[in-house]
N, C-alpha and C positions, 0 to 999 in steps of 0.2 A: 276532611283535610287533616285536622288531628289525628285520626288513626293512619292516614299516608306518612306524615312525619314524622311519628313514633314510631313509626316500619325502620325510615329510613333511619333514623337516629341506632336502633337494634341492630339494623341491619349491616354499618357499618363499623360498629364497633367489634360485631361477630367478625364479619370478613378479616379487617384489621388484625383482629387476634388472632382469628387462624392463621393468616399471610404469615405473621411474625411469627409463629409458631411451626408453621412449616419449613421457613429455612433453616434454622437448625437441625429439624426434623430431619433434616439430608445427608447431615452427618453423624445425628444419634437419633436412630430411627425408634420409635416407639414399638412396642414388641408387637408381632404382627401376626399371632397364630398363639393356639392354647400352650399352656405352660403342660408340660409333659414330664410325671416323675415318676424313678424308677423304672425306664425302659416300657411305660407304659402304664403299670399300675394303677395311677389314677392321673387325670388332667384335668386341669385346671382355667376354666375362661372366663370371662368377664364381657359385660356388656355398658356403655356410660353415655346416657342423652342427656341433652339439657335443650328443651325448648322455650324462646320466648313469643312471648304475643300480650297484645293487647287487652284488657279485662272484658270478658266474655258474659255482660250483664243478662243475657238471652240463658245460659248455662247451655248451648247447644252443642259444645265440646266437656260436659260434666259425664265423670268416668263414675263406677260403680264405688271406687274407693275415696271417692266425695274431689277431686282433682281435678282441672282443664285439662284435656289430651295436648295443648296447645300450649302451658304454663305448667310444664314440668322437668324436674332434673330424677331420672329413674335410673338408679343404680341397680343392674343386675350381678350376682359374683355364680359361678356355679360350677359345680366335679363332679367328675363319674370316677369309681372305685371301681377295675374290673380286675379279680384276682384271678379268673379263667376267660375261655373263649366264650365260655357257655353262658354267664352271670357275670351283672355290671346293675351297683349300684348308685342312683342318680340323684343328685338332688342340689336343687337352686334356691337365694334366698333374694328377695329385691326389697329395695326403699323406695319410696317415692317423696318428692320434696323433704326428705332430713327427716322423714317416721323411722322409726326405729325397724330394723330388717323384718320381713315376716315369711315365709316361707313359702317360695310358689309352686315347689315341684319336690318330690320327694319320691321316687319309684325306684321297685328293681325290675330291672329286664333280662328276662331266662331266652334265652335259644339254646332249642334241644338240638336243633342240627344244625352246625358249622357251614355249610355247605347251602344253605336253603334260607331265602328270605323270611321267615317265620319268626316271631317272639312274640311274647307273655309280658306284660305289665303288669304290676300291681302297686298301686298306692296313691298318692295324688300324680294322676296320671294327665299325660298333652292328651286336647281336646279332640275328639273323636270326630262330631262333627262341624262340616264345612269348608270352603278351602281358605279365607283372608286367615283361619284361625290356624293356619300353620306358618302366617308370614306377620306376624305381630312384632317382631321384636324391629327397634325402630332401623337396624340396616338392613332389613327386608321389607320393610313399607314405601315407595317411591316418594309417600309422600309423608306430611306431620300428621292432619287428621286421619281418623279410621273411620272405615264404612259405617253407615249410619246404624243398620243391623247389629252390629258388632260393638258398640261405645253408646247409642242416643239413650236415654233412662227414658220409657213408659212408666204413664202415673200407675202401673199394676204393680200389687206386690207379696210374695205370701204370704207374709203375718199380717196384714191388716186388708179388710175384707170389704165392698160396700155392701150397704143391706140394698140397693135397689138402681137403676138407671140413675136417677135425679143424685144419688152421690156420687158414683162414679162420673158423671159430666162436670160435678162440682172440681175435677180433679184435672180435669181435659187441661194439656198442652203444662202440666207441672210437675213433668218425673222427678225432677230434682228434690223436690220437698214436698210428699202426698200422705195425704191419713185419709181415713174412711173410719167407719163408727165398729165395725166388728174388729173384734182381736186388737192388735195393737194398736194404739190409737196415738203413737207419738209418733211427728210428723218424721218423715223420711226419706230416704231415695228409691224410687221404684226401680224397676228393671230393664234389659236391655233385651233384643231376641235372642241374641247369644252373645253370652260374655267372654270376652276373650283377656278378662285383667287377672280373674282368679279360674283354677285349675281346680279339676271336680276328682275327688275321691271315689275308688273303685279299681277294676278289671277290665286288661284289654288286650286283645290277640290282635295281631295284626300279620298278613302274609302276603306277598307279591313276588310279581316274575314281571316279563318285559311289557307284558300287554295287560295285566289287571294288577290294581291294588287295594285289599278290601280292609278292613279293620272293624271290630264290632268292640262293645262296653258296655260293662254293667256297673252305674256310680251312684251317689247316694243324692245326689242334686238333680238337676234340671241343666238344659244348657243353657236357659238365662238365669240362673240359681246356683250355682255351683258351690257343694258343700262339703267342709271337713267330716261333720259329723250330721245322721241323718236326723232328720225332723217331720217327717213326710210321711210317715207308714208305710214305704215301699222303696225298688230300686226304679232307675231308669234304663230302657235298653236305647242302645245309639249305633247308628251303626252309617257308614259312608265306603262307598265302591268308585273308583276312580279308573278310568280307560284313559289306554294311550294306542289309541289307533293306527295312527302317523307320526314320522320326528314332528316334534315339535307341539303338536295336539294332543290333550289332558280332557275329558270330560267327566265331568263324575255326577255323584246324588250323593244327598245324606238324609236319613229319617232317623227320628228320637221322639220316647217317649215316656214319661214317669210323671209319678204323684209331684205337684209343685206347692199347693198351699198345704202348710203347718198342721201337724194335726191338731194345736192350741186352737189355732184361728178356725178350722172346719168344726169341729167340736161348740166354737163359739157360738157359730152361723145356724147349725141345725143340729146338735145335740150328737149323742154319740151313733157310732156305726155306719157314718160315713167318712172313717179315715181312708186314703189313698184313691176318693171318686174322681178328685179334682186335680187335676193333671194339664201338663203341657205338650203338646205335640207339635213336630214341625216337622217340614220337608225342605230338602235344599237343592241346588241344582246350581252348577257352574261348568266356565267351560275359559279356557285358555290356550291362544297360539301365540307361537314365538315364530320370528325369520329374521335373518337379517340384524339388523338392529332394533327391533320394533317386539313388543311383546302386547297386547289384547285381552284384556281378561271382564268377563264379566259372570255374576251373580245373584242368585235370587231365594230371598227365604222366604215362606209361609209358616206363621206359628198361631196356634191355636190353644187359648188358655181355657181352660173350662171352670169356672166359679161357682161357688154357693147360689142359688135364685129362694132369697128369704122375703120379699116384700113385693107389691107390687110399685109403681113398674118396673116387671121383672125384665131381668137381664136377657131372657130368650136365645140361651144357647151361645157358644164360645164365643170369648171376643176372639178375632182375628185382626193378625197386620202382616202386610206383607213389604217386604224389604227389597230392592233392585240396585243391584251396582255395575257401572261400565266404569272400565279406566284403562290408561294407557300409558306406555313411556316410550319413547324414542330416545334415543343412544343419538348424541351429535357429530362427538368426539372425544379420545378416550379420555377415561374420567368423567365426561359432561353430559347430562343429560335432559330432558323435558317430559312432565309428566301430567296427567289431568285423568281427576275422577266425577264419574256423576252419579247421583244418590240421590232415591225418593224412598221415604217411609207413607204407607198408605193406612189405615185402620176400617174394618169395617163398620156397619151405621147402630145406632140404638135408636128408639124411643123414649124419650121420657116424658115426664107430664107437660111438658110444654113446647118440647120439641122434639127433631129427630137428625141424629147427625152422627159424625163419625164419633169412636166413645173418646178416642184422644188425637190430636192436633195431626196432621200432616206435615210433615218437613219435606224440604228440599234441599241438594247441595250440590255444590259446585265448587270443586277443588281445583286448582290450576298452582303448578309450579316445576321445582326442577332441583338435579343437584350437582354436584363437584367434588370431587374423591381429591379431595388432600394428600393421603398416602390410599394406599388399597384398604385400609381401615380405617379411615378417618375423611370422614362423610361431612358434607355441608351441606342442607337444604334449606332453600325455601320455597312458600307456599302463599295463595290467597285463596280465600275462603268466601262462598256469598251464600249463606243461609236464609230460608223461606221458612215461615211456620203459620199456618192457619190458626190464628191463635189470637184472642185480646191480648194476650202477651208477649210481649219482644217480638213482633212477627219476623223483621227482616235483620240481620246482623252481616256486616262484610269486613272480613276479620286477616291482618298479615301475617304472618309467625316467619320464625327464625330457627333453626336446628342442627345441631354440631352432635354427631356421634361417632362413637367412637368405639370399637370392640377388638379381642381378643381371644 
């Protein structure tokens, strides 16, 4: 009942401010599309969320840059400089809760033929693979949280390593804050299967026509690792092919693969000459139809980590987990709509000396909500949340939020 009331107390106070904000908005509309200067030159947009919700003691909405997906105000600002047809370059900076800007995209984009979907990226480049990871910014997510694949921290991490099963269980179901005894041993945030909060450094081609879209990358991270500068002894190749069969029908794949643990921490585990062994792999697979009012989309990753095996009992070969997302929105009336996602995170089993079980927690989720377009860019959602986790800790969490966004 506490967290019902605290909903409704947020809840109305959002609405309220928007309400009162929208009608003058009728007469002095807020700016509704990129700032555009010099006849093109360069443009100028902005992105502004502000989510509230209840204190999330489970951490089941904890982002990689230490934040609730669910208790944040994320200020994006971003330009493109394009002084020809051919070259344009890009680059974005974001804040989250009042941190001082950091920098989330920074790339140039060549196209050698005017005429032809084809271009060249290079620098901190948009994520190659998967499809949620081209609809992150919050007026393209239907809803506040994000798929579990995409945002949940696993206790795995590269710089700190376990020496055996019996540590890594010590760690089961606590991505938020995990150490292990090799490499770095200061507790921390572990990983996600693919992060979609930081943008991985590298090269990337990307080319389509009506019926295929393929894009391939070479970056110096992992796609749950995503890094400015490398650390790993190697690149990652990434690569996603998307079909559009039919209006309305999208199906695609993504696979990636590169060195994930530090060469400090590999180095630590089993001494030198095995930099770049230990590696991340994944395979992706989605598929989306739209008609009507009504859009379908669902999702599924497999990642496979491969670790040091220094002790017994040994780790016996990659962990895996595997990711699944369904979700949908229906359009009521315009402006208005209803949306609902569902999300299980799975892991595969270990051994340790005393038992045998998945190496990290199970989640489940269950998003329900909806929203209401203020102006064409000024978005209101909300959402309810009912989180599972197989886990002595926090199992169960069912959580409200509130969300006013806002872009240009």
């Amino acid at each position: 009942m506490r967290v019902w009331g605290f909903a409704a107390r947020i809840a109305g106070v959002v609405v309220v401010s928007a309400i009162g904000a929208a009608a003058p908005l009728r007469a002095q509309t807020l700016p509704s599309g990129p700032i555009v200067i010099d006849d093109g030159l360069m443009t100028v947009s902005g992105d502004v969320s502000a989510s509230i919700a209840p204190h999330d003691p489970g951490f089941f909405n904890y982002t990689d840059y230490e934040h609730s997906a669910l208790r944040l105000l994320r200020v994006d600002a971003s330009a493109m400089l394009k002084p020809n047809e051919h070259v344009a370059l890009l680059g974005e900076v974001r804040s989250e809760n009042g941190d001082s800007p950091l920098p989330y995209a920074l790339y140039i984009r060549i196209r050698p033929w005017i005429h032809h979907d084809f271009d060249i990226q290079a620098g901190r480049i948009p994520p190659t693979f998967g499809a949620f990871a081209r609809r992150t910014y919050a007026s393209d997510n239907f809803l506040i949280g994000y798929p579990l694949a995409y945002q949940y921290l696993t206790s795995v991490r590269p710089d700190s390593l376990p020496a055996n099963v019996d540590d890594l269980l010590r760690m089961r179901g606590r991505g938020w804050l995990s150490t292990f005894t090799i490499g770095n041993t200061t507790p921390d945030r572990g990983v996600p299967l693919a992060s979609v909060f930081r943008w991985d450094t590298g090269v990337q081609v990307h080319a389509a026509n009506d019926v295929v879209d393929a894009t391939g990358a070479v970056t110096v991270g992992t796609i749950s690792n995503p890094l400015f500068k490398e650390d790993n002894a190697g690149p990652q190749l990434a690569g996603r092919v998307a079909l559009h069969p039919a209006t309305g029908l999208i199906i695609g794949t993504s696979v990636s693969s590169g060195p994930f643990v530090t060469t400090t921490a590999a180095r630590g585990a089993l001494g030198d000459g095995h930099d770049g062994e230990f590696r991340q792999a994944a395979f992706g697979a989605d598929v989306e139809y739209s008609r009507d009012y009504y859009i379908v989309r669902f999702e599924t990753i497999l990642s496979r980590w491969t670790l040091p095996e220094v002790r017994a009992p040994y780790l016996d070969g990659p962990l895996s987990a595997l990711a699944t997302s369904v979700e949908g929105r229906y359009k009521l009336a315009p402006g208005l709509y209803v949306a609902a996602r569902l999300d299980h995170l799975g892991f595969s089993e270990v051994t340790g000396t005393a038992i045998r079980t998945t190496w990290d927690a199970p989640v489940t989720r269950l998003e329900v909500g909806g929203g209401y377009s203020l102006q064409r860019n000024l978005l209101l959602k909300l959402s309810f949340q009912h989180n599972t986790r197989d886990s002595v800790r926090s199992r169960t969490l069912n959580i409200p939020a509130v969300q006013l966004v806002f872009w240009f």
